[in-house]
C-alpha positions as CSV (number, residue, x, y, z in Angstrom):
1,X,-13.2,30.0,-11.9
2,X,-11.2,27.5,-10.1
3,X,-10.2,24.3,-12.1
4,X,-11.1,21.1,-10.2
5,X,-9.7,18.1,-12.1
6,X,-11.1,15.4,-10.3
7,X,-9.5,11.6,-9.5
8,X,-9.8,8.8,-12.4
9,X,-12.9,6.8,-11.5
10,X,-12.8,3.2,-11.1
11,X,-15.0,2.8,-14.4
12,X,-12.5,4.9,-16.3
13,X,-9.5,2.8,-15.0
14,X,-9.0,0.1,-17.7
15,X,-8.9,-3.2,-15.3
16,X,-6.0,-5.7,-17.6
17,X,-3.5,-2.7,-16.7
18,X,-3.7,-2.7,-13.4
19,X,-3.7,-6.0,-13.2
20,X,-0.3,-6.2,-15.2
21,X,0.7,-3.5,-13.1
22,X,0.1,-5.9,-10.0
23,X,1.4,-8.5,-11.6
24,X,4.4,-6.6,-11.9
25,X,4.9,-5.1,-8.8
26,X,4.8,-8.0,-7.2
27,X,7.2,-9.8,-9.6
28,X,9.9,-7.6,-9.8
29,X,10.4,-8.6,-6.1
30,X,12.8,-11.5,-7.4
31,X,15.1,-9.3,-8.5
32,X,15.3,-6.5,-6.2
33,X,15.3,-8.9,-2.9
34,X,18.6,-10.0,-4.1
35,X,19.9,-6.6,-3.8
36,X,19.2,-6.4,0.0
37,X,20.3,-9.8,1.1
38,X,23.5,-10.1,-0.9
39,X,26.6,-8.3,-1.0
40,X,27.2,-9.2,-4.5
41,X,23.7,-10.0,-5.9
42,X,24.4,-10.7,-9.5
43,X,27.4,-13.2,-9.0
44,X,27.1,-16.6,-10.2
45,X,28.9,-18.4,-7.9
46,X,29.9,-16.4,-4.7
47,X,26.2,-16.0,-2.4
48,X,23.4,-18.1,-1.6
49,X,24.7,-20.9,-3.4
50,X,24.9,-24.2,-0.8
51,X,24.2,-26.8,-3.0
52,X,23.1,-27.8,-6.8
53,X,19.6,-26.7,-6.0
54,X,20.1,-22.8,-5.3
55,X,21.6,-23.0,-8.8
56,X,19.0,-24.2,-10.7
57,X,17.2,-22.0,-8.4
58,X,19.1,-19.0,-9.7
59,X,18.5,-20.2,-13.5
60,X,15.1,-20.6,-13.4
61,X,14.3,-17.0,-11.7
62,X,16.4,-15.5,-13.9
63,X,15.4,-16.9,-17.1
64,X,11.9,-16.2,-16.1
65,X,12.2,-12.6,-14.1
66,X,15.6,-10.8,-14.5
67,X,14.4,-7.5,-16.3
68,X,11.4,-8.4,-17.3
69,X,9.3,-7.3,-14.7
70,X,11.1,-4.3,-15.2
71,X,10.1,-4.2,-19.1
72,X,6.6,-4.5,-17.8
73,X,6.6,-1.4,-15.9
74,X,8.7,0.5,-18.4
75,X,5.7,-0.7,-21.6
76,X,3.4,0.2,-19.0
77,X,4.7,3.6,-18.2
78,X,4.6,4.1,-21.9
79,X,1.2,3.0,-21.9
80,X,0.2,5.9,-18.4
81,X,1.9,8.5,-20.4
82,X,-0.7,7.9,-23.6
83,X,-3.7,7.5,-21.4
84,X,-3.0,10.5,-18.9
85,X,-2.0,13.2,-21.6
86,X,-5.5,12.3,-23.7
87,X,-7.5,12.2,-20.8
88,X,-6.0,15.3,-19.2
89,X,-6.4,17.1,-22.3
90,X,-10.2,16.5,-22.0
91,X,-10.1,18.3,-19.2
92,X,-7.6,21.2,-20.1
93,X,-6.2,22.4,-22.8
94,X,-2.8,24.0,-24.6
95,X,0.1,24.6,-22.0
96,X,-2.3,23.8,-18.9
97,X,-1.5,20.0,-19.7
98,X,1.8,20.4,-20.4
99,X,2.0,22.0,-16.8
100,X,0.2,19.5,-15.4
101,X,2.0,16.7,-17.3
102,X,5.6,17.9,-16.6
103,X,4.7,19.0,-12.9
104,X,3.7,14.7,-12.2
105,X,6.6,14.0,-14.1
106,X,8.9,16.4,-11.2
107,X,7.2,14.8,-8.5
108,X,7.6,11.4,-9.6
109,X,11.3,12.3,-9.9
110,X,11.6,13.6,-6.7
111,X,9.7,10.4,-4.9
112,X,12.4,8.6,-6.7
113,X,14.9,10.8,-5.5
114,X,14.0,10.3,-1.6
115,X,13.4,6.5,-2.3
116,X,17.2,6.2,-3.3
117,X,19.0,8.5,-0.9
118,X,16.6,7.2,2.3
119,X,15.6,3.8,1.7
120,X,17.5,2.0,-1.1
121,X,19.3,3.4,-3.8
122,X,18.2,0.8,-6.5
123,X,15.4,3.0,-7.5
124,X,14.3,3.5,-10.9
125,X,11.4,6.3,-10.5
126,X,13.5,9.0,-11.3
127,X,15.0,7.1,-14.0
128,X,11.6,6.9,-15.7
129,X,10.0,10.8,-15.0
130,X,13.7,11.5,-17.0
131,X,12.4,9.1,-19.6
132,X,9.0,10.8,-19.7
133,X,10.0,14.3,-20.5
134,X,11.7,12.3,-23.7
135,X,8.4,11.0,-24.5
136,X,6.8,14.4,-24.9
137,X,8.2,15.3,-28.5
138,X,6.7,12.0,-29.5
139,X,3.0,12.1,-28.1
140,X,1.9,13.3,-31.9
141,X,4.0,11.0,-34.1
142,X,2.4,8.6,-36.3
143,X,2.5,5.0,-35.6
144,X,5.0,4.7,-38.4
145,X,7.4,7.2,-37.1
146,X,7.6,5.6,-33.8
147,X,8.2,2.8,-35.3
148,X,11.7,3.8,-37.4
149,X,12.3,5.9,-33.8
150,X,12.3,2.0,-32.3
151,X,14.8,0.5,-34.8
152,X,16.9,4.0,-35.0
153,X,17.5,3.5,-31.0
154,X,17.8,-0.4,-31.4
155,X,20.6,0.2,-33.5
156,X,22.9,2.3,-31.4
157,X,22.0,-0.7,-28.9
158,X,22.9,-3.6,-31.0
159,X,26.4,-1.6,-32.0
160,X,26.8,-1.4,-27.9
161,X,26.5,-5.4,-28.1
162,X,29.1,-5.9,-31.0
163,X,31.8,-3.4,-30.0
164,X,31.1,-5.4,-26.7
165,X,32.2,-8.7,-27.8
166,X,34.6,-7.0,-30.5
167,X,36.5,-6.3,-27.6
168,X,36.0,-9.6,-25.6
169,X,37.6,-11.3,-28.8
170,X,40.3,-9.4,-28.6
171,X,41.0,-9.8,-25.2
172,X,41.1,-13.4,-25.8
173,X,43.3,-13.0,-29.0
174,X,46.0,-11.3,-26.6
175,X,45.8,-14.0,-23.7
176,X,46.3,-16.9,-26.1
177,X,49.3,-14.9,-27.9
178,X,50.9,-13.9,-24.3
179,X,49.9,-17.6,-23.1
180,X,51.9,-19.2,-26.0
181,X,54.7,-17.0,-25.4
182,X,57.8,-18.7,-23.2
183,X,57.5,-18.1,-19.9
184,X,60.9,-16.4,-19.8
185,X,60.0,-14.2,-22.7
186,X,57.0,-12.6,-20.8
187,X,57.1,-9.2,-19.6
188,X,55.4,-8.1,-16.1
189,X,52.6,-6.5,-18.1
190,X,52.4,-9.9,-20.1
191,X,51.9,-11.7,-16.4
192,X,49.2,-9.2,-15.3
193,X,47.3,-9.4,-18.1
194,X,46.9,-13.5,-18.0
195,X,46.0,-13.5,-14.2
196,X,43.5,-10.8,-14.7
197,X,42.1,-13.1,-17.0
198,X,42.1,-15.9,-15.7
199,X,40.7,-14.4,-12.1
200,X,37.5,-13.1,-14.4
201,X,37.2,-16.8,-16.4
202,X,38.0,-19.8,-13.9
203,X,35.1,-21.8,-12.8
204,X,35.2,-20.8,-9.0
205,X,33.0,-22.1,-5.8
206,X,31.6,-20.2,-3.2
207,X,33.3,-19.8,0.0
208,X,30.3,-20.9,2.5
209,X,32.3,-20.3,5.5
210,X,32.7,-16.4,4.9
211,X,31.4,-14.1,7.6
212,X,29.4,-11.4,6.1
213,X,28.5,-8.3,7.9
214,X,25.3,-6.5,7.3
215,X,25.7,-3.3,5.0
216,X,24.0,0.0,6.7
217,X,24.7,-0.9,10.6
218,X,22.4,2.3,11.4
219,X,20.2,4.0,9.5
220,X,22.0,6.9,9.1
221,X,25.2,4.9,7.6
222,X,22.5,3.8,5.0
223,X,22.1,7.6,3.9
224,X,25.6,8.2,4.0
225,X,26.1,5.2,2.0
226,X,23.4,5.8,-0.6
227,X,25.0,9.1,-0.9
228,X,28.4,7.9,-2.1
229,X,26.9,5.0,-4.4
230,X,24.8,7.6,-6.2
231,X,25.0,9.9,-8.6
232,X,21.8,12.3,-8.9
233,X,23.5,15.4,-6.9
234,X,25.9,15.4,-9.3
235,X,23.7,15.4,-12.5
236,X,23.3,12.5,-13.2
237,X,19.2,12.2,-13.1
238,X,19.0,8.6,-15.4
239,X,20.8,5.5,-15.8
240,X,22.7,6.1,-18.7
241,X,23.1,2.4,-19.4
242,X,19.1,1.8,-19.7
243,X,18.1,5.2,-21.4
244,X,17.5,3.7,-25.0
245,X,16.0,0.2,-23.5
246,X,13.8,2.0,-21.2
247,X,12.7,4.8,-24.3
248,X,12.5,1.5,-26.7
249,X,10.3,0.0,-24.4
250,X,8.0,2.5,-23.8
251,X,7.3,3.9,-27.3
252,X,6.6,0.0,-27.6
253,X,3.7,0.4,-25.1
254,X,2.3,3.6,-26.9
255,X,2.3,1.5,-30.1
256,X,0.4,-1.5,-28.0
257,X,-2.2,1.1,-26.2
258,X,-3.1,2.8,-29.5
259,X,-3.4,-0.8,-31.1
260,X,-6.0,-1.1,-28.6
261,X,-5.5,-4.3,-27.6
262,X,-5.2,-3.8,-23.7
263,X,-9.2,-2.7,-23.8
264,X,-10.1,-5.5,-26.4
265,X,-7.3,-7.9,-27.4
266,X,-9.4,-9.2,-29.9
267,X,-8.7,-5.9,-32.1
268,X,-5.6,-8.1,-33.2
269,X,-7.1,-10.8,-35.8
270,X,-3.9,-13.2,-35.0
271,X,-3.5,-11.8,-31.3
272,X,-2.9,-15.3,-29.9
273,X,-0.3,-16.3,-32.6
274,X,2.0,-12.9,-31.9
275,X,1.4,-12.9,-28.2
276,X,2.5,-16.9,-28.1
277,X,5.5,-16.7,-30.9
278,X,7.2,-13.4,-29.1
279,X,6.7,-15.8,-25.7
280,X,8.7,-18.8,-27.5
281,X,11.1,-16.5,-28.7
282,X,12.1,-14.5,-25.6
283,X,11.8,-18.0,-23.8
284,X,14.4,-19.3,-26.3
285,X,16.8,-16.4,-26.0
286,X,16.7,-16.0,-22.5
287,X,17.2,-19.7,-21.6
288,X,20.7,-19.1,-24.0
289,X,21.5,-15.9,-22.0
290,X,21.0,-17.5,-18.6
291,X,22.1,-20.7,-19.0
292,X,25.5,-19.1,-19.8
293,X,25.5,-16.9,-16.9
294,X,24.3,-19.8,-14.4
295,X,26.5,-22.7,-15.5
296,X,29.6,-21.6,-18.0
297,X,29.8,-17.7,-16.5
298,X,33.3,-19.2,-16.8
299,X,33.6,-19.4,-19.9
300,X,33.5,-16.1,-22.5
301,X,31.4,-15.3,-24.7
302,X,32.9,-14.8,-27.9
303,X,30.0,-15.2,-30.6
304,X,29.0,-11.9,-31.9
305,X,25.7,-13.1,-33.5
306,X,25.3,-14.3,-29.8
307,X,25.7,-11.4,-28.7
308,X,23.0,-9.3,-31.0
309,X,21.0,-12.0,-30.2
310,X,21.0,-11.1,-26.5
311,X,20.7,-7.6,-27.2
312,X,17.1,-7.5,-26.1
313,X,16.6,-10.7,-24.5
314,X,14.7,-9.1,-21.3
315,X,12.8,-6.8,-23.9
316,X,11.3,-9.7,-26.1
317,X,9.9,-11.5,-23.4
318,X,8.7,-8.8,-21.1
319,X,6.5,-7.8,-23.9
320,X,5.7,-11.5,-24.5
321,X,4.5,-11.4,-20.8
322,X,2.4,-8.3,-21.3
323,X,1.0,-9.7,-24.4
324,X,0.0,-13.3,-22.7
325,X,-1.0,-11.9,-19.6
326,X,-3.1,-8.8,-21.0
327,X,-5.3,-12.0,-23.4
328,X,-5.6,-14.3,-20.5
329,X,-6.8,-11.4,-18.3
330,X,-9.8,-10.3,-20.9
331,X,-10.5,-13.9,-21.6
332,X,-10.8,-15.5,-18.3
333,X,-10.3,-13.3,-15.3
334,X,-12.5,-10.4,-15.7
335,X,-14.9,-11.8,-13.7
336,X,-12.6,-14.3,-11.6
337,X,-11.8,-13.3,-8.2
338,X,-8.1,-12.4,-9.6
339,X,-8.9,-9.3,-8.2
340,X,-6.3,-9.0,-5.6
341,X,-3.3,-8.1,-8.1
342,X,-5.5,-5.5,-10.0
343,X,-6.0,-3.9,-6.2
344,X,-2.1,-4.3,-6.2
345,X,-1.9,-2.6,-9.4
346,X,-4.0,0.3,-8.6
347,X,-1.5,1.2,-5.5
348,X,1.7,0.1,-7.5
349,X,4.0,3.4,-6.8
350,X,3.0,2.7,-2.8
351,X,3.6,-1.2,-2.7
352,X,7.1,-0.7,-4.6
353,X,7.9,1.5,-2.1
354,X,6.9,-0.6,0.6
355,X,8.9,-3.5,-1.0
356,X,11.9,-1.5,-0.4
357,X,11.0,-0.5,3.6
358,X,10.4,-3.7,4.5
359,X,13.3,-5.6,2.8
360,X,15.6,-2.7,4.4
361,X,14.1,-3.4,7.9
362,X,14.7,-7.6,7.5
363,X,18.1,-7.7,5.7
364,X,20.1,-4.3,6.8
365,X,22.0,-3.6,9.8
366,X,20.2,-1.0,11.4
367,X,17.1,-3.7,11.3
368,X,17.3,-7.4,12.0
369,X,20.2,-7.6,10.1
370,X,19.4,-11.3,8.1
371,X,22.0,-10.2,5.0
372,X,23.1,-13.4,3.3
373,X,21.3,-15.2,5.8
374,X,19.1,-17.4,2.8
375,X,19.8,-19.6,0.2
376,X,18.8,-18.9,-3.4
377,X,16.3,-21.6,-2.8
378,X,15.5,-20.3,0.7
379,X,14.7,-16.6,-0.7
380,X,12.2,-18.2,-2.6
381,X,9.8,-18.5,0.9
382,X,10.9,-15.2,1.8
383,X,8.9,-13.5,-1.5
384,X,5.7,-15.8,-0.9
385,X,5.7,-14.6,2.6
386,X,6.0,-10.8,1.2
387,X,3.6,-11.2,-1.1
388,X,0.6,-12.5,1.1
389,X,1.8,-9.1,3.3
390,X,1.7,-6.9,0.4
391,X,-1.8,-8.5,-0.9
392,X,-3.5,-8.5,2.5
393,X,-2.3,-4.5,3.4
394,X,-3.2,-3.1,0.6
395,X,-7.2,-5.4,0.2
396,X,-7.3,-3.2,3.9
397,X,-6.1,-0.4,2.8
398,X,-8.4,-0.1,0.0
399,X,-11.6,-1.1,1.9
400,X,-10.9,2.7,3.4
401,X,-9.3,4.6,0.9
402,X,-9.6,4.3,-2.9
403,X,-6.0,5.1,-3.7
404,X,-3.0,4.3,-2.2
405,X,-1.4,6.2,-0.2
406,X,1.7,7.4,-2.4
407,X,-0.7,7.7,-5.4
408,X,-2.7,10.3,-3.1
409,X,0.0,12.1,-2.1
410,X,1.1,12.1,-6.0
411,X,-1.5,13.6,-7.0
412,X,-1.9,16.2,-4.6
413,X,1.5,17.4,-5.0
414,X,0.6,17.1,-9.0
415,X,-2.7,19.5,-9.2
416,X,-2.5,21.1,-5.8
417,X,-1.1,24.5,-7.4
418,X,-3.7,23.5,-10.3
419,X,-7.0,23.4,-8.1
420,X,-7.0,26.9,-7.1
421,X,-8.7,30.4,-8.3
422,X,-7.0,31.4,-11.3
């Protein structure tokens, strides 16, 4: 008999998701814009600075966006992988849903693949399918278990942050010993080593008269370029630096969808107090971090309980967003008209995508070439005007389809040798 496992219904979809998934989406263009239109996006002096403003600018989208939009996704791929293995195992049973499971998994890797070798090489879908075939060997654990797997991977993390700054201190030991030294008494070495220093930690200004040329003058220089910057045909299939965030993170979202909370947040008898203590927290710890890396970048950091601290700064208040936005969603928007980021949600794999063609065709060479053309401040316009875009094509889309169109091809590629005569 042929197995026919048809598409998730739009009364099995649980709404808050997809509309944190919108929400998402749609916020992680702050980040990833910056990417396109500057040639060094995460300096804190050197682009899209012109005046006091575009700094403050910089500081308030980073201490409210950098990574955490990312965290979103990552807790809410966590959450996906949950949902989809207990729903496909419903439907089929034993190794079928493995197959099935690691077959979306290949697929979304190879999406990811073509994303960052065609169209920009920022991605992060192959990164995650990587991080989902981890997740399989935990689908059965015990909330308890995942919760020691958390802190076991947290700890390799938070050694990461202190050899980090065990190493800064150092560095800063030497350059005041060489410094001190007579200048007649220091060697060449001696000499290097202060101006390397002091080229990384002098408060510099941007150069605003710098001519900038648009990266990928044709298309096919973009591929070529893409190529070069990445790694994946020569094994290396995940970013190596966000493997145990991006696991952390997602194990959190198992924890979270089992909780129940994202079908009835009420489940938690002090939801409010949790979801509103991690938010003043990560608000706390991120307005540390980025305050630092907006106004004293040169100065270093040397505190090492600093630097624990800002081990998971993204992390805490990522979830804190989840947490807030998933109660105010149940509470007060389920029958609102919010439903435009829920429709964004629903076709999140094809508006990130889409994020990525468009900025390519604005700020590249091989389109109308506007690299480092905008402010900090001036961006800001720039995402409002991609957001009404992305909110208006995909209401239309969906008034004729009732996926997206990335989703659809997903899933064909998924079941399609599944569907068939056995």
């Amino acid at each position: 008999m042929p197995l026919v496992i048809k598409p998730t219904t739009t009364s099995e979809r649980i709404p808050s998701l997809d509309f944190l998934r919108g929400v998402a989406v749609l916020g992680i263009l702050f980040i990833n814009i910056e990417s396109f239109i500057y040639p060094n996006p995460w300096s804190s002096w050197q682009y899209g600075y012109e005046n006091a403003i575009d700094h403050h600018t910089r500081f308030w989208v980073y201490f409210l966006t950098q990574g955490k939009f990312y965290t979103m996704f990552a807790l809410l791929f966590g959450v996906g992988f949950v949902i989809f293995m207990d729903r496909i195992q419903q439907k089929v049973h034993g190794l079928t849903a493995m197959d099935i499971y690691s077959r979306r998994l290949l697929w979304l890797f190879v999406i990811g693949v073509i994303h960052a070798y065609f169209i920009w090489d920022g991605d992060i879908l192959y990164h995650y399918a990587i991080c989902g075939l981890f997740l399989l060997p935990f689908r059965s654990m015990r909330n308890r278990s995942l919760v020691l797997l958390v802190l076991f991977l947290a700890f390799f993390l938070f050694i990461k942050s202190y050899e980090g700054v065990s190493k800064r201190q150092e560095s800063y030991s030497n350059y005041t010993e060489v410094l001190n030294k007579e200048v007649t008494k220091r060697t060449d070495k001696d000499n290097k080593f202060i101006t390397s220093w002091e080229n990384r930690y002098t408060k510099k200004s941007p150069n605003l008269t710098e001519e900038v040329e648009p990266p990928k003058t044709t298309y096919w220089q973009g591929v070529m370029d893409s190529y070069e910057h990445l790694k994946v045909h020569k094994g290396e299939f995940y970013y190596q630096s966000l493997l145990f965030s991006s696991l952390i993170v997602m194990l959190i979202g198992m924890l979270l969808y089992r909780a129940g909370i994202f079908s009835d947040y009420t489940t938690w008898k002090f939801y409010w107090l949790i979801a509103f203590s991690l938010l003043g927290i990560g608000l706390g710890v991120n307005y540390l971090r980025y305050y630092h890396w907006t106004y004293d970048d040169h100065i270093p950091q040397l505190s090492t309980m600093r630097a624990l601290l800002f081990t998971f700064h993204k992390e805490i208040l990522g979830t804190a967003y989840i947490l807030l936005l998933n109660g105010i969603y149940q509470k007060y928007l389920t029958k609102g008209k919010i439903q435009i980021f829920s429709k964004v949600g629903r076709t999140a794999l094809s508006n990130y995508i889409f994020q990525s063609i468009v900025l390519g065709i604005i700020f590249y060479g091989y389109g109308l070439g506007m690299h480092n053309r905008f402010s900090r401040f001036g961006l800001l316009g720039v995402v409002l005007v991609l957001w009404v875009v992305q909110i208006v094509c995909t209401h239309l889309w969906l008034q004729h389809y009732k996926q997206g169109p990335l989703e659809f091809l997903w899933r064909k590629l998924t079941y399609g040798a599944f569907n068939k005569n056995k």
